[in-house]
N, CA and C atoms as an extended XYZ file, in Angstrom:
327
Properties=species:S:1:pos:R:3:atomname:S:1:resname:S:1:resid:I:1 pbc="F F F"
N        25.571       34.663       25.456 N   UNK     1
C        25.003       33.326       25.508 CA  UNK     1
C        25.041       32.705       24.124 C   UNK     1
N        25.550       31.285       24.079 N   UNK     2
C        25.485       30.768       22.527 CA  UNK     2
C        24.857       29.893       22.740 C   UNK     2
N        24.201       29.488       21.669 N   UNK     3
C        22.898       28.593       22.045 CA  UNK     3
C        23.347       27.663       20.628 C   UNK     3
N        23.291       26.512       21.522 N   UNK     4
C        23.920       25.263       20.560 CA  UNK     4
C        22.359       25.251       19.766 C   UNK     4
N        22.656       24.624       18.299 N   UNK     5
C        21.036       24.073       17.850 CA  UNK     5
C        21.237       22.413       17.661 C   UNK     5
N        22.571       21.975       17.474 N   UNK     6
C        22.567       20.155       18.045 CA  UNK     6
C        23.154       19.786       16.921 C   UNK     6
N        23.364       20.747       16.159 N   UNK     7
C        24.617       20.048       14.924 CA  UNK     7
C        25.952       20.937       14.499 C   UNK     7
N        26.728       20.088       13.951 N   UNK     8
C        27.867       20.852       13.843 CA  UNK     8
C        27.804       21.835       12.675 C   UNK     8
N        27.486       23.165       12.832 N   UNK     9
C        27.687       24.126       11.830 CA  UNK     9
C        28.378       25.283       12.697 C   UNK     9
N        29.031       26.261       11.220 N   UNK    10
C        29.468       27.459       11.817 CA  UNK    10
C        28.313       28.417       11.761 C   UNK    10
N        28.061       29.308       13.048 N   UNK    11
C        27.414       30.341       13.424 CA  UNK    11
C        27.922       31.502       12.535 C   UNK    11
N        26.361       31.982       12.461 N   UNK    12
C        26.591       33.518       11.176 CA  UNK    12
C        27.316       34.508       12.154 C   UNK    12
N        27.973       35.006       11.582 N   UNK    13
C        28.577       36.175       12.184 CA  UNK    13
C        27.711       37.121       12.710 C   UNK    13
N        26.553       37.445       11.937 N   UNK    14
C        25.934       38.836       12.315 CA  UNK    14
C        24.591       38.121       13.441 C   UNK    14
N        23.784       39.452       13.854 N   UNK    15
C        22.907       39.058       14.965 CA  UNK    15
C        21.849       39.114       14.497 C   UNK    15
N        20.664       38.274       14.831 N   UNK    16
C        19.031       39.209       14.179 CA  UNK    16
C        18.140       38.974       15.578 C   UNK    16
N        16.709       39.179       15.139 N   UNK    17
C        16.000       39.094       16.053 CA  UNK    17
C        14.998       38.744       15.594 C   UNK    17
N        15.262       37.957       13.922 N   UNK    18
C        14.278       36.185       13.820 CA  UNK    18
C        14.157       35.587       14.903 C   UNK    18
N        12.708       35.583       15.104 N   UNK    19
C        11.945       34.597       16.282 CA  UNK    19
C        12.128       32.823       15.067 C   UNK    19
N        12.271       33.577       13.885 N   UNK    20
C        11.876       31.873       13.290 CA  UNK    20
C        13.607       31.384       12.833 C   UNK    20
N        14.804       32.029       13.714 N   UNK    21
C        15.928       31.524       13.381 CA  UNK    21
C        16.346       30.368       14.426 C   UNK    21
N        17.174       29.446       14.032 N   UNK    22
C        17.957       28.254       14.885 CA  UNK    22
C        18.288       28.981       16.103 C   UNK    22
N        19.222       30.207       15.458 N   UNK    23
C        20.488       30.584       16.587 CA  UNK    23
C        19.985       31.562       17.575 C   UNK    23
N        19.518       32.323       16.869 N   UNK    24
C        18.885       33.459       17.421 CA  UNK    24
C        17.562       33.122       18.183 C   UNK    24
N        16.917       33.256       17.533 N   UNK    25
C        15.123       32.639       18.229 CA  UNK    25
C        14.934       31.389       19.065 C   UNK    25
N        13.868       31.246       18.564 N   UNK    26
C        13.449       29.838       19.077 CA  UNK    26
C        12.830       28.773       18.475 C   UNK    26
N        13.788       28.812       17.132 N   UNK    27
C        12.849       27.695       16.018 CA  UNK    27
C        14.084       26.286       16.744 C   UNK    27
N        13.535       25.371       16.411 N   UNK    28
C        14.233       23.847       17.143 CA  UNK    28
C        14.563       23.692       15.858 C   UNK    28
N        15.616       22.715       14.917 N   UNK    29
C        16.189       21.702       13.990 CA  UNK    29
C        16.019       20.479       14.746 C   UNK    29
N        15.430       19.664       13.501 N   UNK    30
C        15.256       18.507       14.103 CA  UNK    30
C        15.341       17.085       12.987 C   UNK    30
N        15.311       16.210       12.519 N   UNK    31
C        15.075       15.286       11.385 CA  UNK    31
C        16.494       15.608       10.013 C   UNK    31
N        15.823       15.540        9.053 N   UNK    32
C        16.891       15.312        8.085 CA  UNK    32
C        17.227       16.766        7.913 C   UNK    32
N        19.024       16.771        7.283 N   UNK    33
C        19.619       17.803        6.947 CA  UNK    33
C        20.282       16.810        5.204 C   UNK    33
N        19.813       18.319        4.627 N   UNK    34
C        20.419       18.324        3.045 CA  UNK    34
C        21.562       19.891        3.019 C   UNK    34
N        21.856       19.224        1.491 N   UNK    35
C        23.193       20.407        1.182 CA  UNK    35
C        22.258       20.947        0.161 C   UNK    35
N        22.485       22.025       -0.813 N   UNK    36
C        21.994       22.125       -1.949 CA  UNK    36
C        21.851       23.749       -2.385 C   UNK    36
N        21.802       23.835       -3.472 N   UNK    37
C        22.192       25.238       -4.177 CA  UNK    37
C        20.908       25.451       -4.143 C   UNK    37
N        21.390       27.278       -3.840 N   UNK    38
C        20.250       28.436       -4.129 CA  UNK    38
C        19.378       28.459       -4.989 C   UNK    38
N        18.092       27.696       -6.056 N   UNK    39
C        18.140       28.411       -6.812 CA  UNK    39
C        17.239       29.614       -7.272 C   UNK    39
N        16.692       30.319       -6.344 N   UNK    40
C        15.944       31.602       -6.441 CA  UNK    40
C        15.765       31.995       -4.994 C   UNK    40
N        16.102       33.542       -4.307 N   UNK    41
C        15.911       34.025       -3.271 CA  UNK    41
C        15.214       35.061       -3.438 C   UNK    41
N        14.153       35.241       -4.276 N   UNK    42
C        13.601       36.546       -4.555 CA  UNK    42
C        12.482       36.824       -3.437 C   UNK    42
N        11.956       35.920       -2.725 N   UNK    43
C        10.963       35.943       -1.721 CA  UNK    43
C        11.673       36.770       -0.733 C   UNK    43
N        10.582       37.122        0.197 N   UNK    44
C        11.413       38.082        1.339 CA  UNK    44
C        11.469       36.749        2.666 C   UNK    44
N        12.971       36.767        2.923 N   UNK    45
C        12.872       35.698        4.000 CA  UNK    45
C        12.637       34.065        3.238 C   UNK    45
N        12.339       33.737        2.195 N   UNK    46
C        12.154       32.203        1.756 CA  UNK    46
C        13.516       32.676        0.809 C   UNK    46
N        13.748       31.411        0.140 N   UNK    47
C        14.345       30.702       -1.069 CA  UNK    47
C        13.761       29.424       -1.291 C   UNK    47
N        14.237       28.787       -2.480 N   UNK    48
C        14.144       27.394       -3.380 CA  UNK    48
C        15.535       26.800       -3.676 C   UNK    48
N        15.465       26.173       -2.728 N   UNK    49
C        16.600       25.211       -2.691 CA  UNK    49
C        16.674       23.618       -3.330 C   UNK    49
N        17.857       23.461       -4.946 N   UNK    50
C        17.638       22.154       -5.222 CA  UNK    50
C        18.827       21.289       -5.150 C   UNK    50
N        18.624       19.926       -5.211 N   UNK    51
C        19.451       19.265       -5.066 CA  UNK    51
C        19.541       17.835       -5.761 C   UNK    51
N        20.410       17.196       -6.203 N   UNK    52
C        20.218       15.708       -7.419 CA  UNK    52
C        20.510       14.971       -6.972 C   UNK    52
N        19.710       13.879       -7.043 N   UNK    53
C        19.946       12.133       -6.351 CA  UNK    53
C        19.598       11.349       -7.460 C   UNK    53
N        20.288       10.310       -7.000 N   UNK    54
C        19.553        9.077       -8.019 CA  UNK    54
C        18.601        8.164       -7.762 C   UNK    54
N        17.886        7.671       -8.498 N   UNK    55
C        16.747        6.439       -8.040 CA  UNK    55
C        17.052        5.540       -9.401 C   UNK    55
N        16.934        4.574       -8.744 N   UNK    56
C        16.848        3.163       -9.386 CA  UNK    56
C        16.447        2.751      -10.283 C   UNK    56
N        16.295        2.071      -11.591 N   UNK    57
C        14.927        1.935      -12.250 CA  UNK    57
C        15.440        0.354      -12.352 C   UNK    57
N        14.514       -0.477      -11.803 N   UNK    58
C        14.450       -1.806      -11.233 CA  UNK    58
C        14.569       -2.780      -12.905 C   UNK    58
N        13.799       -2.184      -14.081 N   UNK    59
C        13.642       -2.920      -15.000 CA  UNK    59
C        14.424       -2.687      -15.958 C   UNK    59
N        15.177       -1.472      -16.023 N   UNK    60
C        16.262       -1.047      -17.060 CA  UNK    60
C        18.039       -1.203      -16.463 C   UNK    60
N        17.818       -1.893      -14.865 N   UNK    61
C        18.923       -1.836      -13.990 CA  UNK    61
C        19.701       -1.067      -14.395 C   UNK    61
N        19.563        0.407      -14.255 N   UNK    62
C        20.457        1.939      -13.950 CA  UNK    62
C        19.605        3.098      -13.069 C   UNK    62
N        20.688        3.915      -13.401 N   UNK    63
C        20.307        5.040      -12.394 CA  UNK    63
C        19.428        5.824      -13.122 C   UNK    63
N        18.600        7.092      -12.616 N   UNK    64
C        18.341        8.177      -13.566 CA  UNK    64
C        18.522        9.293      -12.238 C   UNK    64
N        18.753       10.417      -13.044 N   UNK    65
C        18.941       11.495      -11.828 CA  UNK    65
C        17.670       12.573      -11.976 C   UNK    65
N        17.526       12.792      -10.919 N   UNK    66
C        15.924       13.114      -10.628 CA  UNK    66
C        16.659       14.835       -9.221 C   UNK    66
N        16.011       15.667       -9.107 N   UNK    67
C        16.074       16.958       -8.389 CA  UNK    67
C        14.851       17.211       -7.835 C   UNK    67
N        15.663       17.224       -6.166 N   UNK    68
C        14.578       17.404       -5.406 CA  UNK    68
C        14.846       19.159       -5.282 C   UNK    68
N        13.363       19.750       -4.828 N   UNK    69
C        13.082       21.067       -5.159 CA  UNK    69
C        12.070       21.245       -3.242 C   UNK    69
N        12.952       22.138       -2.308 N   UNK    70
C        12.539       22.355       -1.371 CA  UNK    70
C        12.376       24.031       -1.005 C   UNK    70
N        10.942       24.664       -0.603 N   UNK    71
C        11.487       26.129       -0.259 CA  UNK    71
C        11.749       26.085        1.562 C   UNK    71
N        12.282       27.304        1.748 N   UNK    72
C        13.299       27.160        3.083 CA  UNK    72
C        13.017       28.341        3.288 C   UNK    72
N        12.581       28.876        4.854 N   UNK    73
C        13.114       30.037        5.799 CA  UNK    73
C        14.354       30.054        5.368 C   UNK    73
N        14.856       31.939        5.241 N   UNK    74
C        16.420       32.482        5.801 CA  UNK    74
C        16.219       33.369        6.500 C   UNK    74
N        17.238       33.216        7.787 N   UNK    75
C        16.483       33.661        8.565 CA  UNK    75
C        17.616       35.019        8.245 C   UNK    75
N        17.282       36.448        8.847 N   UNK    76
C        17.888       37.971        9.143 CA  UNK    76
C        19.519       37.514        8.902 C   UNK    76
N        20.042       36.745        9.758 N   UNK    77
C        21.290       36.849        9.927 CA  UNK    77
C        21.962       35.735        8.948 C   UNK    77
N        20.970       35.415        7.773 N   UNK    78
C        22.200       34.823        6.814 CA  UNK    78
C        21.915       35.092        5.373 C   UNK    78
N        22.939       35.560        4.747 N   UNK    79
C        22.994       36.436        3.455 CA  UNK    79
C        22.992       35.481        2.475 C   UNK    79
N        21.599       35.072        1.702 N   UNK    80
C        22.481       34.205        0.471 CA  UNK    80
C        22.112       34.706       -0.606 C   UNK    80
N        22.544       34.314       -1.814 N   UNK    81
C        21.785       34.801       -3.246 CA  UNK    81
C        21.815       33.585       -4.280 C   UNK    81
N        21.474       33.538       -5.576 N   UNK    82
C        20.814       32.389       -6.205 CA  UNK    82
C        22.863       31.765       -6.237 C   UNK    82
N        22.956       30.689       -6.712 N   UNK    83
C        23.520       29.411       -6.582 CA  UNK    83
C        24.530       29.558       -5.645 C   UNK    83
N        24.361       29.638       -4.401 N   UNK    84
C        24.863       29.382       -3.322 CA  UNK    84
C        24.935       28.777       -2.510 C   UNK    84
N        26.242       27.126       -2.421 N   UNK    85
C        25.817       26.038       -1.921 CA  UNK    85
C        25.681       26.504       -0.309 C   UNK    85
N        24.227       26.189        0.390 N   UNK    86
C        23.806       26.058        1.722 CA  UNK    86
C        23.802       24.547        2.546 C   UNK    86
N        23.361       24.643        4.041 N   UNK    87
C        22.909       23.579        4.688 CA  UNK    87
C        21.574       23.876        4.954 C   UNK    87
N        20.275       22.806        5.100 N   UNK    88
C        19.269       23.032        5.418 CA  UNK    88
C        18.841       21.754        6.635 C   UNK    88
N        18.136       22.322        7.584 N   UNK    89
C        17.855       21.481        8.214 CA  UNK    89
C        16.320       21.480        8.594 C   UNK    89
N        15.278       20.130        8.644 N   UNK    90
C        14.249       20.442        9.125 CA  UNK    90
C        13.889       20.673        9.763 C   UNK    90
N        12.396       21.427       10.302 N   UNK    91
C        11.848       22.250       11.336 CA  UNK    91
C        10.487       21.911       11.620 C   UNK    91
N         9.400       22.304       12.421 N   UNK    92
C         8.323       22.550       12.720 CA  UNK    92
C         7.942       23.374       11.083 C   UNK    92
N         6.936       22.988       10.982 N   UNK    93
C         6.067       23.209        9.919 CA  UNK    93
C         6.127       25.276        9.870 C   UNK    93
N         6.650       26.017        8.798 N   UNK    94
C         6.679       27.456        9.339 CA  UNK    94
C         5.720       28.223        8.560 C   UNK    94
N         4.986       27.319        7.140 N   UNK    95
C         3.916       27.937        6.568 CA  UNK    95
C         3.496       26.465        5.538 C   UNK    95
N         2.539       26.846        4.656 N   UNK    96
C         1.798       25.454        4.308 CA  UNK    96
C         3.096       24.865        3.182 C   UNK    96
N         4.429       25.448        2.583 N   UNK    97
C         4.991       25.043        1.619 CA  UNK    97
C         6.633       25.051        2.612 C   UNK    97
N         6.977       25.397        3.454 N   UNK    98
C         8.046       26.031        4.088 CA  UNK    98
C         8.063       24.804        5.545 C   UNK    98
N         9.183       23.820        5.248 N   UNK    99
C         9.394       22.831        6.325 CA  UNK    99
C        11.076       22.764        6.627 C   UNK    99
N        11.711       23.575        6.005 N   UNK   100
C        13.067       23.523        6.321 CA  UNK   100
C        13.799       25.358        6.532 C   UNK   100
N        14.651       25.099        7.258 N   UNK   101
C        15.791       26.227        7.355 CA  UNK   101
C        17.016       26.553        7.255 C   UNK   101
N        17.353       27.788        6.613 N   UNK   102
C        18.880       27.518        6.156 CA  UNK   102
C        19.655       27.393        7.556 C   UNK   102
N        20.611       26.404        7.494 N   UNK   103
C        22.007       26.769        9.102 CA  UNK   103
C        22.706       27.182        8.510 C   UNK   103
N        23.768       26.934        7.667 N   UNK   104
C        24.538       27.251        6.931 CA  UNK   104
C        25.138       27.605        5.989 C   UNK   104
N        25.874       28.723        5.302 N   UNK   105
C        26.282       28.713        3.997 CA  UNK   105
C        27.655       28.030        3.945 C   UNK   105
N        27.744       27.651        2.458 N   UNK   106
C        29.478       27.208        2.563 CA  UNK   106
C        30.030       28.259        2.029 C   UNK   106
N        31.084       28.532        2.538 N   UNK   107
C        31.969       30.032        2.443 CA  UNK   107
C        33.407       29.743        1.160 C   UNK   107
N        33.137       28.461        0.658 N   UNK   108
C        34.175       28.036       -0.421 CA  UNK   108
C        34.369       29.112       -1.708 C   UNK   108
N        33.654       30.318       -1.936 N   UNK   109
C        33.475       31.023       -2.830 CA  UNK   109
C        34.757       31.783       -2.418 C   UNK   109
C-alpha cells in the first residue's frame, strides 16, 4: 500500500514504524512547505533547520537578509546529518517548539 501525503516528493526508500511520519504513520502535511539546510541533528528524532529570505526596509529602499530558524520531526526512515539540503512541510502541532516535518532530502550530493 502507498499512501500518497498530497505533494510531489520522492518516498524514502527504507520502512519505519513512526506513528509521527507522513508516509508511514499517520501524521497529515498540510500548509506551507520550505527547502533549507540541516543545521544541527543532534536531537534524537528533531533537527534545526535554516533558511535566508529577504525583507524590505521601506526607508533605506533595499533588501537585508534575515534567516529563518525552524526545529522539525525526522521521522525513522530518513537519514540526514548537519548541512543537508531537505524539504519540510507543516503539520499538527508535535511538541511545544516542533510544527514541521522532514518529506524530503535532496539527493544532489
Amino acid at each position: 500500500m502507498k499512501k500518497s501525503i498530497g505533494i510531489d516528493v520522492k518516498r524514502p526508500k527504507k520502512k519505519c514504524k513512526d506513528d509521527r511520519c507522513p508516509f508511514h504513520g499517520s501524521l497529515s502535511v498540510h500548509g506551507r512547505i520550505f527547502t533549507g539546510k540541516v543545521k544541527s541533528s543532534k536531537a534524537q528524532k528533531s533537527a534545526v533547520i535554516t533558511w535566508e529570505r529577504t525583507h524590505y526596509i521601506k526607508k533605506y529602499e533595499r533588501y537585508e537578509k534575515r534567516i529563518s530558524k525552524v526545529q522539525v520531526h525526522v521521522p525513522k526512515c530518513m537519514h540526514i546529518k548537519e548541512n543537508d539540503i531537505v524539504k519540510i512541510a507543516e503539520c499538527r502541532p508535535l511538541s511545544k517548539t516542533k510544527h514541521f516535518v522532514v518529506v524530503e532530502k535532496n539527493e544532489s550530493d
